[in-house]
N, C-alpha and C positions, 0 to 999 in steps of 0.2 A: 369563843373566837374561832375564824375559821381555819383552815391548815393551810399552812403556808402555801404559796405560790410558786410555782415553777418557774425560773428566769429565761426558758429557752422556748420562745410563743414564736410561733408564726405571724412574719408581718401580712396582711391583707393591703396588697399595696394600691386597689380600688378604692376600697373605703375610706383608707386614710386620704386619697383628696379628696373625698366627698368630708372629712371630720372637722369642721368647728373649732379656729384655737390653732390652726397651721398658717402658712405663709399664703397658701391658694387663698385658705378664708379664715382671714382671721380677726379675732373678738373685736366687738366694737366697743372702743373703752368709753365708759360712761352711757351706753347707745346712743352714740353720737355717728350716724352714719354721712362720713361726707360723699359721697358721692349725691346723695339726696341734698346735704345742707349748702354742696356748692351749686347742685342746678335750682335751687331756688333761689340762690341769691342772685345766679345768672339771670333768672323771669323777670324778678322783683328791680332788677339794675342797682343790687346796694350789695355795699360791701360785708363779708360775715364779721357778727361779733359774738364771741365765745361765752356763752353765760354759767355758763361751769368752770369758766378759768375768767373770770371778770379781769377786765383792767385795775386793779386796785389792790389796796396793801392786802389784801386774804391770799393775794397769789405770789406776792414778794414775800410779808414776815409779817405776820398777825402779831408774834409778841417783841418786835423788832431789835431780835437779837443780832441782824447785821448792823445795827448804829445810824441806818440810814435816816434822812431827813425825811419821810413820806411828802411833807407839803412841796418840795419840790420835783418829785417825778412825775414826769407826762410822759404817757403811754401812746406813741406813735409808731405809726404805719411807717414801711421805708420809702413812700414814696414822698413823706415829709421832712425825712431825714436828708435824703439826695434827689437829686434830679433827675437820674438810671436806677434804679436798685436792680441787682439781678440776681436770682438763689446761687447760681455759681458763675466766676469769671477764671476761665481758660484751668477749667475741670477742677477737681478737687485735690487739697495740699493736705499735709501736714504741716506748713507754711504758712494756713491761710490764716489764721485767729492766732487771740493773744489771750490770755484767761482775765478778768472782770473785777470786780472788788471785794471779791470773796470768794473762799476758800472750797473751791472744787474742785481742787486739782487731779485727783483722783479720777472724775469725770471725764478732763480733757486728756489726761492720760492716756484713757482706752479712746479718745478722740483720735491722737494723734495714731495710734495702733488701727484704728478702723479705717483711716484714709490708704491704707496700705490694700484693702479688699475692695475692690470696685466692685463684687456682685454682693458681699456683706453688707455695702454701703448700700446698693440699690434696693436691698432687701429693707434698709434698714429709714430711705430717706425714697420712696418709690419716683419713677422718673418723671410720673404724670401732672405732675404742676410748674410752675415757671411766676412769673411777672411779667408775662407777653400778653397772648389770646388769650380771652374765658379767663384773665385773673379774675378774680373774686374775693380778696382779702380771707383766703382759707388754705391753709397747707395741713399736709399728716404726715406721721411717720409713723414706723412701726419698733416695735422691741418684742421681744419675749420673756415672757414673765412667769416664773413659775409653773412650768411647762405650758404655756398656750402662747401665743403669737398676737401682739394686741393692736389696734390702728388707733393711732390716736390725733384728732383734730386738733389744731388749735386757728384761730386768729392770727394775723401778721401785726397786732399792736405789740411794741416791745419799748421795755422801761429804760425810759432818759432822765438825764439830767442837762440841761444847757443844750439841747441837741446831741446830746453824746450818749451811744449807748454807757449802760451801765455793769454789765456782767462781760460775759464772752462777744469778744465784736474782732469782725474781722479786721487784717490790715491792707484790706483794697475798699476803700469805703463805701462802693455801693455792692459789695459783698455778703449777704445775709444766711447763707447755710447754716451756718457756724450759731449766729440765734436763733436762728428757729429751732434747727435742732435741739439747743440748749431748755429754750420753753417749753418746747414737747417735754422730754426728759422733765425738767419741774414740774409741770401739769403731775405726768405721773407719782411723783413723789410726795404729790402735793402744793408744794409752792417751791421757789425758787431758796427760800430760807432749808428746805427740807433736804437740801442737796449738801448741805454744808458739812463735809469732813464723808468722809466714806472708805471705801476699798474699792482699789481699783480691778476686781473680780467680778464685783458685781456689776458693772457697769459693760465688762467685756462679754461675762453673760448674756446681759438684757440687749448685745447686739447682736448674738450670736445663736444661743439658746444651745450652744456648741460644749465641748469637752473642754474642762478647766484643770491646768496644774499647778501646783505652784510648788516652789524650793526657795531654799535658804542657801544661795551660794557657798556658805562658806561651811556649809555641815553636807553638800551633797555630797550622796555615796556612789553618784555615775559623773560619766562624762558631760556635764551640763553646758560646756560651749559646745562640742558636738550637736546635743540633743537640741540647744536654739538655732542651730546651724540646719538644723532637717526641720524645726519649725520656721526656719523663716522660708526656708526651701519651698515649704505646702502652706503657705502664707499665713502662718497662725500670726493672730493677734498676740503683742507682747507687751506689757509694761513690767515696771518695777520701782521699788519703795526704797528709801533712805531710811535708814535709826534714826529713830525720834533721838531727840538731846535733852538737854536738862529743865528745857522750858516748853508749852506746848505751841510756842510761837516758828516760824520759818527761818531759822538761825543758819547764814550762810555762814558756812565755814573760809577760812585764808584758800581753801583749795579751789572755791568757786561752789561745792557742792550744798545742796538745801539741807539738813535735816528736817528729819519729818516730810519728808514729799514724794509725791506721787510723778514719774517719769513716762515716757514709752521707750520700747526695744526698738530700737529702725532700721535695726543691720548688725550682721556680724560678716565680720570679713578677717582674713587671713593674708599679711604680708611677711616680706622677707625682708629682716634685715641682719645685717654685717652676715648673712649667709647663715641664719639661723628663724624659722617660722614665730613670727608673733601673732597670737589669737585676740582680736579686738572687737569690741563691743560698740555700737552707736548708739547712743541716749539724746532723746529729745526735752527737755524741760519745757513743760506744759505753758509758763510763764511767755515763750516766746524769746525769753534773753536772760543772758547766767550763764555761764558754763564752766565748766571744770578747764584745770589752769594747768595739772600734771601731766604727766606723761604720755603723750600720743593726742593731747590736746590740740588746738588749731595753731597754736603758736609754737607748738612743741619743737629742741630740735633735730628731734626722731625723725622727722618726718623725711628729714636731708640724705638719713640712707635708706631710704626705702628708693626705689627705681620710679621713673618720671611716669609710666604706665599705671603701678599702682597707684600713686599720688591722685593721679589724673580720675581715677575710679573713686577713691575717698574721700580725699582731705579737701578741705571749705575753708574761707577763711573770713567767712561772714559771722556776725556774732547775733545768729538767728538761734541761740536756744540750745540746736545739736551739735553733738561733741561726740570723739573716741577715747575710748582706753583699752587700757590691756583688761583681757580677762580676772587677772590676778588684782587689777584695782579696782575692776567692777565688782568682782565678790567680798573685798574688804570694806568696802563702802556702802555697795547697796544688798538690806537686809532680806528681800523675798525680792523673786520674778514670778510673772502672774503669766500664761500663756493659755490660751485659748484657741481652739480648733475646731473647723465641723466633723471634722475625722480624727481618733487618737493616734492614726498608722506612723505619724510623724514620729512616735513613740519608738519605734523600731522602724528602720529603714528599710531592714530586708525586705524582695521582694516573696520571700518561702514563708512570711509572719502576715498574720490581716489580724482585726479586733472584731468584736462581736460585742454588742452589748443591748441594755435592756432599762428601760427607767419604771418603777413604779410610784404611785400615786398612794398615800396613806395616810395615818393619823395618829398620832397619840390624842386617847380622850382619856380624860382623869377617870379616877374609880374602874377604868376598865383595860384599857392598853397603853397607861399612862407610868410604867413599872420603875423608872429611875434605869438606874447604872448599876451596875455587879454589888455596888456596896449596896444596894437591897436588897436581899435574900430572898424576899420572902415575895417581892412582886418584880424583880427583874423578867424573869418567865415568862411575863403578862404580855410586853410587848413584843409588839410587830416583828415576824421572823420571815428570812426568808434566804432560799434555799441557792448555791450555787454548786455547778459542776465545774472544777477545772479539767480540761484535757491535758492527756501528755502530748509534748511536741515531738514529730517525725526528728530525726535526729539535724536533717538539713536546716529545716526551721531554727532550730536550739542551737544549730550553729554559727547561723548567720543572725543572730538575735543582734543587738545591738545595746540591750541591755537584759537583764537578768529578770526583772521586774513582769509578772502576767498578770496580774488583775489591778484595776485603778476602779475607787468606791467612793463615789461623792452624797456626800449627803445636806440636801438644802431644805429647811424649813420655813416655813409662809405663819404669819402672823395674820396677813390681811383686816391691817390697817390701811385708812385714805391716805394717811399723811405718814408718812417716813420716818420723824421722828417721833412719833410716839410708840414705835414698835419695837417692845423690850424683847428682843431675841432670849431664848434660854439656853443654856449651856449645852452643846449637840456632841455627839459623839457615833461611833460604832465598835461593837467585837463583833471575832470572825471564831467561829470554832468548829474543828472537824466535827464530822459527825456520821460515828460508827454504821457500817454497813444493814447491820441490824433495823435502823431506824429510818429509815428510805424514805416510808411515807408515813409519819407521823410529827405530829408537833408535839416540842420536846418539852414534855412537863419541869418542872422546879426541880424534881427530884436533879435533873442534868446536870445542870447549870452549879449545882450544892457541890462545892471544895475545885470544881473545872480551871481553870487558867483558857484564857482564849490564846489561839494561836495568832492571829493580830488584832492591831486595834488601831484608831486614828490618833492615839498616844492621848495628848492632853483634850479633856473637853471645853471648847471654846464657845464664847459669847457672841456669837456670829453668825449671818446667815446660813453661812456655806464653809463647810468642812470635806476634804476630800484626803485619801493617803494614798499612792502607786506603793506596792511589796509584790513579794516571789511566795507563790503557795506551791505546795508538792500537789502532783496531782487526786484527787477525792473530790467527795462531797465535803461543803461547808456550809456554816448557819453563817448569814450576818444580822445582826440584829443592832438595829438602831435605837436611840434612846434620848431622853433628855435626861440631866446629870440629877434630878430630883425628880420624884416621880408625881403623878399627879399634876402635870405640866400636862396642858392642854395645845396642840398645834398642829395642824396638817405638815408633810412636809411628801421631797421627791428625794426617792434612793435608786441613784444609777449606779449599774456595773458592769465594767467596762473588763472580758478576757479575752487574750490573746490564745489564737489558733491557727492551723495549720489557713495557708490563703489559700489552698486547693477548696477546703471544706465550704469559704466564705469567699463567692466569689464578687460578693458584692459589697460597697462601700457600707459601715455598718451605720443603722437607724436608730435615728430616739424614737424609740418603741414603746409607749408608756402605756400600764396596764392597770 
């Protein structure tokens, strides 16, 4: 195996727009290039139809675990559903859809968080199509996947019933963003069955290709309204998750709130009342309607001493979905916040603090760098190591920190299956372990590793794409080494790491730099 890698590369910032797999130019999924497959359909005067994503049950639910009737869905264009269709009516909401008849809430979730970024959006939904001139029954969008950037076609047929859409449909009728979108997204996944139940990380990801956290309100060890208050600041994407309950069904509780469900963050905001600062939260319910009924709700009535100016910035009295609470009922209630960024700097607000970081591209292959977890002795060693430096901070920086925490380590592994659900994740994890000055440039044999303790770790290893941990290291050399929980697990995956440094040193917003 070869010697680990250095995390601190020069970006080539030529090359990388000339690289394959970025936003300039990025992968053509399926090689389905539409710029070609729309100007042919413009010559030919016919409308596109997708034969990689047919109209038919293989792109809904082959083993038709959503309960649907197949014989009755027709696959229509919007121009047979309404009179006007248009991909968007007076710009894009978090307002505009409703979620469909099954269970992707998780999706709409980072929906409602994405309508928040207009250049995220534009990135994510490019502006060069319509239902005007040169339609052509073709739209694309884009996501990122596993570190590349991917375009993806599809067709404007979308699955009815009675004329009604049947999944996500907006609530202006000849409104279609909101499905196409949603199609693309299945296309990728596979089918539209493929989308069923998820995390809403991965979806923030695939719009982002950005830096992901996530916390447990009510075990964090920082100031976490702050930290979503400098994320919604630099407009990071946010959602967040309800306790599952006793059944795995969508059990509203007497408060209004879902168990088991996937939300977005839409705001935090800070009022004053009886002359004392309340920190509050906005949560959107992907559903479109529900809302939480306690305190600082829309009927709440708190809301009578807060001053007619604040009032006048927050509170709604529409029962569109979003709602407020106090931070203190947000963290008892909802079990993780997901946020997302193309920059971690949100992380620390100082302006004396920047981030630096670095993604690499790797593999566990069985029999050879496929080593397990620490409980293997005898072939943890084997896998994939790789090296960071932490700096110390100028004392200004370390004192305008904003939180304590300098390196954030995400680790996501690729299956690369077509379909979504077939892709049994393995158990992922990382240790981090100093590593003696002595040993600078060498890969650390077994002998290392025999009786060691790591100095951190992403705690439990989880069954899940994507694992990440933010901690405080002393300044040194460290190993991190990635793993799956059994060895001889075979899987590509991407290990980024994200350290905080002096902003003098970095004066530039930091890159996914994948190596």
């Amino acid at each position: 195996m070869p010697p680990p890698r250095v995390n601190k590369i020069p970006r080539n910032e030529d090359s990388a727009k000339d690289k394959k797999g970025t936003l300039d130019i990025p992968l053509k999924f399926l090689d389905q290039d539409y710029q070609e497959l729309k100007k042919n359909c413009i010559l030919k005067k016919e409308r596109y139809v997708d034969d990689k994503f047919p109209s038919d049950s293989s792109s809904i639910d082959t083993n038709n675990e959503l309960g649907l009737d197949m014989g009755q869905i027709k696959w229509l264009r919007p121009s047979k559903i309404v009179a006007d269709p248009q991909l968007i009516v007076k710009g894009v909401s978090r307002f505009d859809y409703a979620q469909g008849s099954y269970l992707d809430c998780w999706f709409l979730a980072s929906v409602g968080a994405l309508t928040f970024r207009e250049d995220v959006m534009n990135q994510v939904m490019p502006a060069d199509q319509s239902f005007g001139e040169e339609y052509a029954g073709i739209f694309h969008f884009r996501f990122w996947r596993f570190g590349n950037w991917i375009d993806v076609v599809i067709d404007d047929k979308l699955p009815t019933i009675n004329g009604k859409l049947i999944f996500v449909h907006s609530k202006t009728s000849n409104e279609f963003w909101p499905a196409l979108l949603e199609k693309a997204y299945a296309k990728v996944c596979g089918s539209y069955a493929d989308m069923h139940a998820g995390l809403v990380s991965e979806a923030l990801l695939d719009f982002t290709g950005g830096i992901h956290v996530r916390f447990e309100p009510a075990k964090a060890s920082i100031d976490l309204w702050s930290l979503m208050d400098r994320a919604a600041k630099a407009k990071a994407l946010m959602a967040c998750g309800t306790f599952q309950g006793r059944t795995s069904e969508n059990t509203v509780l007497p408060n209004g709130i879902v168990q088991g469900h996937a939300y977005s963050v839409t705001g935090v905001f800070k009022v004053t009342c009886k002359e004392k600062p309340v920190r509050l939260v906005r949560v959107l319910n992907p559903w479109g309607k529900g809302e939480w009924t306690g305190s600082w709700s829309d009927n709440s009535l708190l809301w009578n001493k807060v001053s007619e100016k604040e009032q006048s910035k927050c509170r709604s009295l529409v029962n569109d979905g979003e709602f407020w609470m106090s931070m203190e009922d947000f963290s008892k209630y909802f079990e993780d916040i997901d946020i997302c960024c193309l920059s971690p700097d949100f992380l620390d607000s100082s302006s004396k603090c920047s981030w630096t970081s670095t993604c690499y591209n790797d593999s566990w292959v069985a029999g050879t760098t496929a080593g397990g977890c620490l409980n293997n002795k005898d072939s943890f060693w084997k896998n994939p190591q790789f090296r960071v430096r932490i700096e110390a901070l100028d004392k200004e920086c370390a004192a305008n920190a904003q939180c304590p925490e300098n390196i954030l380590v995400s680790l996501m592994q690729n299956q690369e299956k077509r379909h979504r659900s077939d892709v049994s994740n393995y158990a992922i994890g990382f240790s981090v372990f100093a590593i003696p000055p002595e040993m600078k440039d060498k890969k650390l044999p077994d002998k290392f590793f025999n009786g060691k303790r790591p100095v951190a770790d992403c705690g439990n290893f989880l069954i899940t794409r994507h694992v990440m941990k933010f901690f405080k290291l002393e300044p040194g050399e460290y190993l991190i080494v990635p793993s799956t929980f059994n060895p001889n697990e075979s899987a590509k995956f991407i290990l980024s790491i994200f350290t905080k440094s002096e902003s003098q040193k970095t004066n530039k917003k930091p890159q996914m730099t994948y190596v």
